[in-house]
N, C-alpha and C positions, 0 to 999 in steps of 0.2 A: 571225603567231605570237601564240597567245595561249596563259594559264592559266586553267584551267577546275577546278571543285571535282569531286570522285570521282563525286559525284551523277550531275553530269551528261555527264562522261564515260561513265560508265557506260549510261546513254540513249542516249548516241549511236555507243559503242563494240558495247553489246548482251554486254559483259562484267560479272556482278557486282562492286558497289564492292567485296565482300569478297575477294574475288579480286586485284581491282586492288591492294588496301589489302598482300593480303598479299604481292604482287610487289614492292610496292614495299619491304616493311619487307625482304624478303630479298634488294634488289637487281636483281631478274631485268629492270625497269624502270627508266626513268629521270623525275623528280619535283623537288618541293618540297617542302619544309614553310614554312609558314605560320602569324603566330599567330591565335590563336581565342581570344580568353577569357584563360583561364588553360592553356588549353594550345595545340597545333600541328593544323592539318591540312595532308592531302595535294593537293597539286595538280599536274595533270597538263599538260604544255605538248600544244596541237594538231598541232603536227608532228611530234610525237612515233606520232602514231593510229597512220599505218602499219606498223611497230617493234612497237608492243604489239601489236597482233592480229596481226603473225606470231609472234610470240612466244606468246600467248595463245590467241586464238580458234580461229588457222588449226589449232595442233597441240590445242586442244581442253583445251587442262592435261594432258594424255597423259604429257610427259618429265616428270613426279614424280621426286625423287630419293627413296629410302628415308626421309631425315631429314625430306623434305617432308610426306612419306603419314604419317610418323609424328607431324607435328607437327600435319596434318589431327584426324587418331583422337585424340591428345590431347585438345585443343580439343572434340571433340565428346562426350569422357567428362567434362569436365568440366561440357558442354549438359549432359549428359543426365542426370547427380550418378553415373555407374557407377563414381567413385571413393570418392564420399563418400555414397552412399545418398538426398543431396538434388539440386537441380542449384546448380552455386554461380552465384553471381550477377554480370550482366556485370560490376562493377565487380570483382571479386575474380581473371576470369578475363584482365581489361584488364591486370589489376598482375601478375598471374603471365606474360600477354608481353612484358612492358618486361621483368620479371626475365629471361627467358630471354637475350634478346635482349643486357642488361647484361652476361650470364654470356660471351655469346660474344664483345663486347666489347673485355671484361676480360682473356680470352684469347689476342683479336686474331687466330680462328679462324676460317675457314669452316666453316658449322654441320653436322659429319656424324654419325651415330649411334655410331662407335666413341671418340668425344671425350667422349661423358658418361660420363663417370667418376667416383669417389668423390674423387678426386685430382684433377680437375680443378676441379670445384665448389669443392672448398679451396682450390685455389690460385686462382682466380677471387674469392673473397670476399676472399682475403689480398693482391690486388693491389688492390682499393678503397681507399679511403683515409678511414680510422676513423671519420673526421666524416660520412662522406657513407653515415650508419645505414643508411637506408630503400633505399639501392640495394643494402647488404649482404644484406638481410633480402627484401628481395625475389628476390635470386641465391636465397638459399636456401630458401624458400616457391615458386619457380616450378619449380626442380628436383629440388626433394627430392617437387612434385605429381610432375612428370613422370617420377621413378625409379619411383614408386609405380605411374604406370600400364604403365610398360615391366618390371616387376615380374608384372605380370598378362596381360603377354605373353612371357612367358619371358625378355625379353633381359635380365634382370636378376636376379641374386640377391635371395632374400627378406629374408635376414641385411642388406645392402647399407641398408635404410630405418635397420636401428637404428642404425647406423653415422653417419648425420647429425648425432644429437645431440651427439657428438664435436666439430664445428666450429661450429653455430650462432651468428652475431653475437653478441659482448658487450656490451651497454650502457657504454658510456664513459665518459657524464654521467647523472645525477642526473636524471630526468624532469622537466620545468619545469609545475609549478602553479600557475596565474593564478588569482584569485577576489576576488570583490566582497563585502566588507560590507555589511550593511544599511542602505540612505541612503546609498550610496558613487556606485551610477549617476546618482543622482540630483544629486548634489550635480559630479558630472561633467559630467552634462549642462549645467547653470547654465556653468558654467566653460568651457564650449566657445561658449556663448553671449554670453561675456562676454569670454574673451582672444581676442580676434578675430586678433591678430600679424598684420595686413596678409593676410588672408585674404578674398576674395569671398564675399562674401552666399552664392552656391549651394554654395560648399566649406564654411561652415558647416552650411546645410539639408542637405547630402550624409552629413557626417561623423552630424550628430546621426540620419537616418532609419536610414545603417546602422546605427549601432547599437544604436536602438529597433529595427528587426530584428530581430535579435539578441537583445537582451532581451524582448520579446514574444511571441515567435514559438519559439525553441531551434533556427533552421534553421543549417544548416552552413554553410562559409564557399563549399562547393562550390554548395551549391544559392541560394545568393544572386547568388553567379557569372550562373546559370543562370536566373534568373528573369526572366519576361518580361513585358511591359508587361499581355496579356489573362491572364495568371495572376491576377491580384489584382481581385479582384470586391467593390467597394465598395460593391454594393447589397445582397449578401449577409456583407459583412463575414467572406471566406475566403479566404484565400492558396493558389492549387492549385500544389504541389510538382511537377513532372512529373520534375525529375531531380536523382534521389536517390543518396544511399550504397547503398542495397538496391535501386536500381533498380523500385522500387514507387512509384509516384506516391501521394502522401498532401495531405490541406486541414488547414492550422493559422488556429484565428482569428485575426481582424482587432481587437485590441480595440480603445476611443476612442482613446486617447493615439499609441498607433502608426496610424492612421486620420487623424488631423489631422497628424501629423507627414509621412506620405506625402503626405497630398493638399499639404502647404506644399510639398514637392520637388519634386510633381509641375508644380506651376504653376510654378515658379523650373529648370524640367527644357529644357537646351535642344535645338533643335529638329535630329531626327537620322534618319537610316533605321536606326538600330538598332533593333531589338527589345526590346535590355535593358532592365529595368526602372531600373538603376540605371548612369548612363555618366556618365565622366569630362565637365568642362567641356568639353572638344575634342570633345566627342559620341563618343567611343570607347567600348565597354564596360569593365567594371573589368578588374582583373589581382587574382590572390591577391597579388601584389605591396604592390598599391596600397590593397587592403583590410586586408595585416597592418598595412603605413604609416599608414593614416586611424587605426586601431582602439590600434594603440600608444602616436601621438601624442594623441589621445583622452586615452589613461590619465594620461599625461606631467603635464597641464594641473593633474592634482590629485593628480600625485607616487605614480600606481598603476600599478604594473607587471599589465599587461593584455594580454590574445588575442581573439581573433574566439573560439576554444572554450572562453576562460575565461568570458565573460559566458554563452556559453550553458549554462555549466554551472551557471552563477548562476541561469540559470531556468531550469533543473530543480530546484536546490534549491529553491528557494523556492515549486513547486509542490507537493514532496514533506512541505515545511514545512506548507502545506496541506490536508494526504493528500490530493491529487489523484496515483491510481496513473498515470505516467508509460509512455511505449512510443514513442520518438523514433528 
């Protein structure tokens, strides 16, 4: 008995992971999740092989249920932009399947095509629970796509989209603004280097590169997740982005100060088969967890309430202070 990642299941199975991926999110299999990062992956146990390909391969994906074929063509209007004129991008089409998926949920439904309703989507957001925004806003951004395109196949009234704006999530609180003065990182940084509070040498180097990261660079707190050891090219002084918010790989430079700061990490970095460029003392990769934690307490040390996207807002300004036109 063992667990195997979708990859390679899928090699040995001769079923695409996307397939696999999507048996498992609706059950038709049986899985794991696992963490990855800052998020979950799937894995498949071996005993399992024989089960999935008669379920799978042997009937070909043939037993589609309507809800399934439907949620196929979704999925592939949103590839193709036949909703929106562009195509939208994986990350947008990622968060509109967790929403659906929340929607059904919420419901505590088996997903069929007569349950989407204008009345169910409402009552779906209204059994969330107020604070938990982004799963509200997601219900409603993944269903309100999917009305749109069951809209353009008859199964839906056209009146039925305006009808959304009726329930759309209400903000509760106040949007939280983090931001740095001028001389403020700076003077942080000193103080991270100096209230040491029974902290190791490398949770120092760690805290101070993420957040010269950060402030150097304007990368997200996603793509720092995500960054890996051959990204960063210190003979050319370029950070290559491969995974992004727009899903478009981008190179932000390397300047000095963030350049000597990396390389102090990298020599204090210890020894791991990860790939990340940036992993906990355990040689684990980070967590958004563990990166909002460093970047908080960061702020803490000189009494600044701070985010991983409030510093990088900080450098945007302060390029924009310099007219240099911006595009991040």
């Amino acid at each position: 008995m063992e667990w195997v990642d979708l990859k390679e299941a899928s090699k040995t199975l001769g079923i695409p992971a996307s397939s696999l991926r999507r048996a498992l999110n609706e059950a038709d299999i049986n899985g794991r999740q696992v963490p990855w990062g800052a998020r979950q992956k799937w894995q498949l146990n071996t005993s399992d092989y024989p089960a999935i390909l008669s379920k799978l391969k042997s009937e070909g994906e043939t037993q589609r249920t309507p809800y399934k074929e439907l949620f196929n063509q979704w999925e592939q209007a949103q590839r193709s932009g036949y909703l929106t004129g562009t195509p939208l991008k994986p990350a947008t089409i990622e968060r509109n399947g967790y929403g659906l998926k929340a929607f059904w949920t919420a419901l505590k439904k088996s997903p069929d095509i007569e349950s989407i309703t204008l009345e169910n989507v409402r009552l779906a957001i209204g059994l969330v629970a107020p604070d938990k925004k982004s799963v509200r806003e997601n219900i409603y951004m993944a269903t309100k796509s999917l009305f749109k395109f069951m809209i353009t196949q008859g199964l839906r009234q056209g009146t039925d989209l305006a009808l959304f704006s009726e329930f759309k999530p209400k903000r509760t609180k106040a949007p939280r603004r983090t931001f740095l003065k001028p001389g403020q990182f700076e003077e942080l940084l000193l103080k991270n280097q100096t209230q040491i509070n029974g902290r190791s040498q490398y949770d120092v180097l760690l805290t101070e590169s993420i957040a010269m990261a950060f402030r150097y660079t304007g990368m997200r707190r996603s793509e720092l997740l995500y960054l890996e050891l051959d990204q960063v090219d210190f003979k050319q002084d370029i950070i290559h982005l491969e995974t992004t918010k727009t899903g478009e790989a981008r190179q932000v430079g390397l300047n000095p100060a963030l350049k000597t700061s990396l390389e102090k990490y990298l020599k204090a970095r210890p020894k791991s088969k990860s790939k990340a460029f940036f992993i906990q003392a355990s040689g684990r990769p980070l967590t958004k967890e563990v990166i909002n934690h460093r970047i908080r307490a960061f702020g803490q040390r000189g009494d600044v309430p701070i985010t991983p996207h409030g510093i990088r807002r900080y450098f945007i300004t302060d390029l924009l202070a310099q007219g240099v036109a911006v595009s991040l």
